[in-house]
N, C-alpha and C positions, 0 to 999 in steps of 0.2 A: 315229041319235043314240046309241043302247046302241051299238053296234058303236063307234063313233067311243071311246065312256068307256071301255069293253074294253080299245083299243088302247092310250092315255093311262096307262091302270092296270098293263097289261103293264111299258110302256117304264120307269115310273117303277117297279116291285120288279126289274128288269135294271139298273137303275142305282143302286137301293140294293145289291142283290147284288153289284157291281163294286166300289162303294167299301167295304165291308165286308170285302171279299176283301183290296184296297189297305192298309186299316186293320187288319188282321191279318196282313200283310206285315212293312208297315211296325214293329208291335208285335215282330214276329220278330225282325228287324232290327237292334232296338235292343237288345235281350233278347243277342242274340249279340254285340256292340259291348261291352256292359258285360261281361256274361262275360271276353270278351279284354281288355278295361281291366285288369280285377283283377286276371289271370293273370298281366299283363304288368307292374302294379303289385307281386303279392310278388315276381315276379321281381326284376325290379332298384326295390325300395323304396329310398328315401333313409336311410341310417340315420344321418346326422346329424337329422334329421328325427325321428324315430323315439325316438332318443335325446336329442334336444333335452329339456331340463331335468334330463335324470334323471341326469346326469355326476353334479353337485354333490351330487343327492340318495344315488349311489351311494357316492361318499365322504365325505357328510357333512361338508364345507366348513364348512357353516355352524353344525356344532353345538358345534363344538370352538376353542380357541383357541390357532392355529396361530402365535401369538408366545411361546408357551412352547415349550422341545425336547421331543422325546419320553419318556416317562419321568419326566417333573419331578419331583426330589424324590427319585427311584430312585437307582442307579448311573452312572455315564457310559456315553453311550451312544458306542457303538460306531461309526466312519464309515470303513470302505475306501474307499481310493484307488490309482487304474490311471490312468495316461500314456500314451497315445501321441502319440509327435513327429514331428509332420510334418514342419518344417525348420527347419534353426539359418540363420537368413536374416542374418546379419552379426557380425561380429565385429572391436570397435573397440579399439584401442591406446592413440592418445591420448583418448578418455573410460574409459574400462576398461569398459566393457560388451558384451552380448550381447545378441542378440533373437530368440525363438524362434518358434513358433508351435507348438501342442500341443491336443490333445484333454484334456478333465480332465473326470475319470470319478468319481462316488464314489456307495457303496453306503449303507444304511443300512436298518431299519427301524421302521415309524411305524405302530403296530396303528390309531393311526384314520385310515388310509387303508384299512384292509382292505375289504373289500367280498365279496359271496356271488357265483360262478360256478360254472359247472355242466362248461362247458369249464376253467377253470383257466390261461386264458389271461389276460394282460393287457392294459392298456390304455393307450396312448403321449398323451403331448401336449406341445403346445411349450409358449415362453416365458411364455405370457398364466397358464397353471396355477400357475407358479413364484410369482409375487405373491401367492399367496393361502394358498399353505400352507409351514412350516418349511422349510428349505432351510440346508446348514452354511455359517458366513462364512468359506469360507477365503479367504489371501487369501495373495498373494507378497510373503515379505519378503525388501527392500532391493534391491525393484522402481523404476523410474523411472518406465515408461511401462507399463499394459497398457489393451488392453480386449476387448469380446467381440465377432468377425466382426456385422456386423447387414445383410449383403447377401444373399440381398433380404430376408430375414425375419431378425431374431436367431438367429444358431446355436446353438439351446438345446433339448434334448429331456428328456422327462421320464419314464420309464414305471413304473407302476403296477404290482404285483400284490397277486392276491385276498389273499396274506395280509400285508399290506402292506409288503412287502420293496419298497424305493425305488430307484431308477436314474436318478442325475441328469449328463447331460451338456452339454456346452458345449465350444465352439472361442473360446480363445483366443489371443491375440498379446499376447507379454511381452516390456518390454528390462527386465534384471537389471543387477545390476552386478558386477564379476567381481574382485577384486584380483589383478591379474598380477605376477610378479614377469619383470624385463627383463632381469637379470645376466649370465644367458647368449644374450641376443639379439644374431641372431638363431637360433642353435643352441637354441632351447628350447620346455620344455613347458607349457603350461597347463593348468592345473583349474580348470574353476569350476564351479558350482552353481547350481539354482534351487531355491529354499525355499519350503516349502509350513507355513501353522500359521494356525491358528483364532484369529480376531481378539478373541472375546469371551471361549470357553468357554473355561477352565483344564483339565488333566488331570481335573478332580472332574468335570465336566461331560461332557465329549465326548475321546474316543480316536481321534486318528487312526492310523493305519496303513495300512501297504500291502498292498493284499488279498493277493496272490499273492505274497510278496516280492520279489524281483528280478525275476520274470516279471512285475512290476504294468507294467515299463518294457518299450516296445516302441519301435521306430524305425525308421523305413523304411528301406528297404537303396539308396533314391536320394539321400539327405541327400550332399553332397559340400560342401566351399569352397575358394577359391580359395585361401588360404595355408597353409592348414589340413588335415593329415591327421587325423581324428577316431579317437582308438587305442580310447575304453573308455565305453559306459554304464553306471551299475551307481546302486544306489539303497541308501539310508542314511536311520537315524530316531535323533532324539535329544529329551531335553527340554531345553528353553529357557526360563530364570528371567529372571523382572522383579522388581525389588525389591517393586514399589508392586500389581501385579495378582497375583503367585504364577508357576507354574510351566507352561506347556504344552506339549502335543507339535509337534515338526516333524520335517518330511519333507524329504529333500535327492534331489536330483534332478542326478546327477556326471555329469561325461564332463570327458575328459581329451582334449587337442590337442595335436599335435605342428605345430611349425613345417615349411614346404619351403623348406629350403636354396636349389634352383636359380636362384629370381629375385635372389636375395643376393649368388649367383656373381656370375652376367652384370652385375648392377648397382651392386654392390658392388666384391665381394672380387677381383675379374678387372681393374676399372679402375685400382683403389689399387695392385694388381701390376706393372701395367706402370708405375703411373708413376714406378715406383721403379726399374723396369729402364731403364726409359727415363733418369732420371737419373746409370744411371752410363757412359753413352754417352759424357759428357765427357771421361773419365778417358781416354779414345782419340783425343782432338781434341785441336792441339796447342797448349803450354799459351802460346804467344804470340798465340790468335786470341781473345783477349777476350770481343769482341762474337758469338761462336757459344756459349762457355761460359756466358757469364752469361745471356744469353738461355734461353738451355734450361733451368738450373737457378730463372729464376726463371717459367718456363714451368712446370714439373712442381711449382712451391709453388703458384702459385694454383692447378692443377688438382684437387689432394688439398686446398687450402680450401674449392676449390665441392663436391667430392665429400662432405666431413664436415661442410658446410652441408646440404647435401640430405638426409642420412641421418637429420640431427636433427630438421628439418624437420618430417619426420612421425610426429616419435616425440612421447610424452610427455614433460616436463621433468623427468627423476625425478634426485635428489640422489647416486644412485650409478655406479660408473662400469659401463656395458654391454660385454661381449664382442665389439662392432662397432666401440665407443670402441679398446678396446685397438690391434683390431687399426690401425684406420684412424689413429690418432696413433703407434703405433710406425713407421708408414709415411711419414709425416708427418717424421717426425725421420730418416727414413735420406736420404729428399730434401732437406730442409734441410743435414743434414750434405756431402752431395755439393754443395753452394752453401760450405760454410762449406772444405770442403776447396780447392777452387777457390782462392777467398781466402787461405788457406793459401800455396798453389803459385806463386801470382802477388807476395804478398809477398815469400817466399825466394829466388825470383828475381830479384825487384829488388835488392835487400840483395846478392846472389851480384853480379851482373852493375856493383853500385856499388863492390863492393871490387876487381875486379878490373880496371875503369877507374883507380883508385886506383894501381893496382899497377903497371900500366902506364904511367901518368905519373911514376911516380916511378922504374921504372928504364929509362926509356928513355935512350937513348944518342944520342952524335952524333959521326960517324966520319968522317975526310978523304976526300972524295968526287971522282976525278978531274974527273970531269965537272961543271959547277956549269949551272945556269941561275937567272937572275935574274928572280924573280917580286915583284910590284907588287899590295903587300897597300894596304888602305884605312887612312885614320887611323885608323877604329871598332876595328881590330885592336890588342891591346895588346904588351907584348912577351913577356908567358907563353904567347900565341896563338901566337907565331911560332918559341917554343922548342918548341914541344909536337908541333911536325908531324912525324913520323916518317919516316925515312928521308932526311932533307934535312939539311947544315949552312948556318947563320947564317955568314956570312965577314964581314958589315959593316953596322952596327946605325946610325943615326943617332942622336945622342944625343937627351937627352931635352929639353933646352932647344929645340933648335936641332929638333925634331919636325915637316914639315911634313902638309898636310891628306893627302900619302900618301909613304909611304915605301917606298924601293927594296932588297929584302933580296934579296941572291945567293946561293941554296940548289943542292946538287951533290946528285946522283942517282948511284948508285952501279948499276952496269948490273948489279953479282951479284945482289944485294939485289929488283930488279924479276925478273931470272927463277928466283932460288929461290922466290920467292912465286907465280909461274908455276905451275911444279911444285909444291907445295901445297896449291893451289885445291880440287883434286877431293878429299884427303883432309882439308881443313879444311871441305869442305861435308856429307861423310859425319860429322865429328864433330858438327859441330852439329846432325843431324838426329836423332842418338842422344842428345845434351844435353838438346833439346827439351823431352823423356819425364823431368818430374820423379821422383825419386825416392819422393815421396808419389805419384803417381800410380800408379806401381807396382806397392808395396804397397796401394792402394787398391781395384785390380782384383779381389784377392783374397780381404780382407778385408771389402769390403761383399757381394758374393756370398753369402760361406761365413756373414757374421752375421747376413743375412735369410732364406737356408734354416734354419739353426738354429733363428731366432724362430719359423718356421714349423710346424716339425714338432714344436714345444713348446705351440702354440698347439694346435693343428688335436688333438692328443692329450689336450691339458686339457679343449678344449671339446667334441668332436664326440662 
């Protein structure tokens, strides 16, 4: 029985010894587990976390009343401003505006944002910081539309330093409004501007300016448009008076556009050209085919009506006359006059061709004709019809009592008389093929030529 409790006693301090050992393991264990927790906690520690609360207390938010500017009661303070343009995304005719899109940058400094660092670094934040502390109102004047990028978060950054020097950015998108002048379109230039001025503060209050002067304007060297060659950025400050508020500063933000001729060629000025060339194509058609002349002539008037439809179309309705106007209704009128010449040619004709009929029946003649044959006119025939026929004598008339429903008149043919006119055929068809060819058409061929390169090269030197 000892021997038996001996054993009992052994087994059970071998079994305390093991878990002991287990339990001082196991304490090892953890002891190392925490350890690397820490290590790996200052490592990468959360420092929003970290600095959770102490933002506001580092700038002191809440002790100051950030609805006053900075300085209250001081001088004006001071607020640089830097652009860069991202892209001029359109450019409208008939509204007269423009739409940008731009970064807008401005400097300033607010001592109660200052704050104590040791690095001398600062520190950034977006839009949520803005609501809560001073911020300048500027704002675009004789803007339509803007507002500020919000995909995915508001484009807005804010950054901080220790000695409270402020860096307030934002993207926005602006349509302006531009006053164009058209006079010379489309040979012309535009300027317009974007205006930059403090909605509240007067010059007493707040100074804007461009931090770097001309260098404040940056542009990217991809900006292009499609009508638009862009010749010039450059930037300008003035003040601007209101009767009822006083005086403030503004910022102008210029570039200059030059028009591209080429689409104006092709769809314009190249169409109206021909159809003016094409109008005097008639002056070569001859002037007894009527129906090819007037047709054409009044083919090339609608053509240059739909054309100085079109062109107005998409212009502004402005009260003076444009450099596209000129040219497209001096063209206008050289077509129309090749219509009114026509009319001309076909009158004088008639008039020529009714005097000469005249002339003819009055001196025509009636000569003893060996030969006679007897032709079998109708009653409808009177007896001026029967005097008037050429080459034939009347030898025996029936009177006019005694008139029946057809009368028998013996008319002699003179056998010289049929082949002199034989041999004359061929030179009285050459005559009237030279006849043809009025004499305003002519002089037309040469005159409308030489009066439309003239107009040309008076225009093309006034406007280009």
């Amino acid at each position: 029985m000892p021997y038996f409790t001996k054993l009992l006693l052994l087994i059970f301090c071998l079994v305390l010894l093991v878990e002991s050992r287990k339990h001082r393991r196991r304490r090892w264990t953890t002891h190392l587990d925490v350890q690397r927790a820490s290590h790996i906690f200052k490592k990468n520690r959360d420092l929003t976390k970290a600095w959770r609360g102490k933002t506001e207390q580092l700038l002191r938010v809440d002790e100051h009343d950030f609805t006053m500017r900075p300085a209250f009661g001081g001088p004006a303070i001071p607020v640089g401003v830097d652009v860069q343009v991202e892209s001029l995304d359109s450019i409208s005719e008939v509204d007269m505006d423009f739409t940008m899109t731009l970064y807008l940058r401005h400097y300033w400094k607010d001592e109660r944002l200052s704050f104590p660092s040791t690095n001398n670094k600062s520190m950034t934040f977006d839009g949520r910081l803005v609501k809560k502390i001073w911020v300048p109102d500027v704002f675009f004047v004789h803007s339509k539309r803007s507002f500020i990028h919000d995909t995915t978060t508001d484009n807005i950054m804010l950054r901080v330093f220790p000695d409270g020097h402020v860096l307030y950015s934002m993207r926005v998108t602006v349509t302006a409004m531009c006053n164009m002048d058209f006079s010379h379109f489309p040979l012309d230039s535009q300027t317009c501007s974007l205006e930059l001025e403090s909605y509240a503060y007067t010059d007493e209050d707040l100074m804007l300016y461009w931090k770097n002067g001309n260098e404040s304007l940056k542009t990217d060297e991809k900006i292009t448009l499609s009508q638009f060659l862009i010749q010039k950025f450059h930037t300008t400050s003035r003040l601007a008076f209101y009767s009822s508020t006083g005086w403030y500063n503004r910022l102008y933000i210029n570039f200059t556009l030059r028009r591209h001729i080429f689409f104006f060629l092709l769809q314009t000025y190249f169409p109206a050209t021909l159809m003016v060339m094409l109008s005097w194509v008639s002056f070569w058609i001859d002037r007894r085919a009527v129906p090819a002349r007037v047709s054409l002539g009044i083919t090339t008037v609608l053509t240059m009506s739909t054309i100085i439809t079109g062109v107005n179309a998409s212009m502004p309705r402005v009260s003076y006359i444009k450099a596209v106007d000129i040219y497209l209704w001096v063209s206008f009128v050289f077509v129309f006059l090749s219509v009114l010449e026509y009319a001309a040619v076909n009158y004088l004709t008639t008039v020529q061709e009714r005097k000469e009929r005249k002339l003819r029946e009055r001196f025509s003649c009636s000569c003893g004709i060996p030969h006679s044959k007897t032709m079998m006119l109708d009653g409808n025939y009177s007896e001026s019809d029967a005097n008037s026929l050429a080459g034939y004598t009347r030898n025996q008339m029936v009177p006019e009592e005694e008139k029946p429903e057809k009368m028998v008149v013996h008319l002699a043919m003179s056998n010289e008389s049929n082949s002199s006119r034989k041999r004359g055929l061929k030179g009285h068809v050459g005559l009237r093929i030279i006849q043809n060819t009025h004499a305003i058409d002519k002089y037309s061929r040469l005159i409308f030529p030489g009066t439309y390169i003239f107009f040309n090269l008076i225009y093309w030197s006034v406007f280009s």
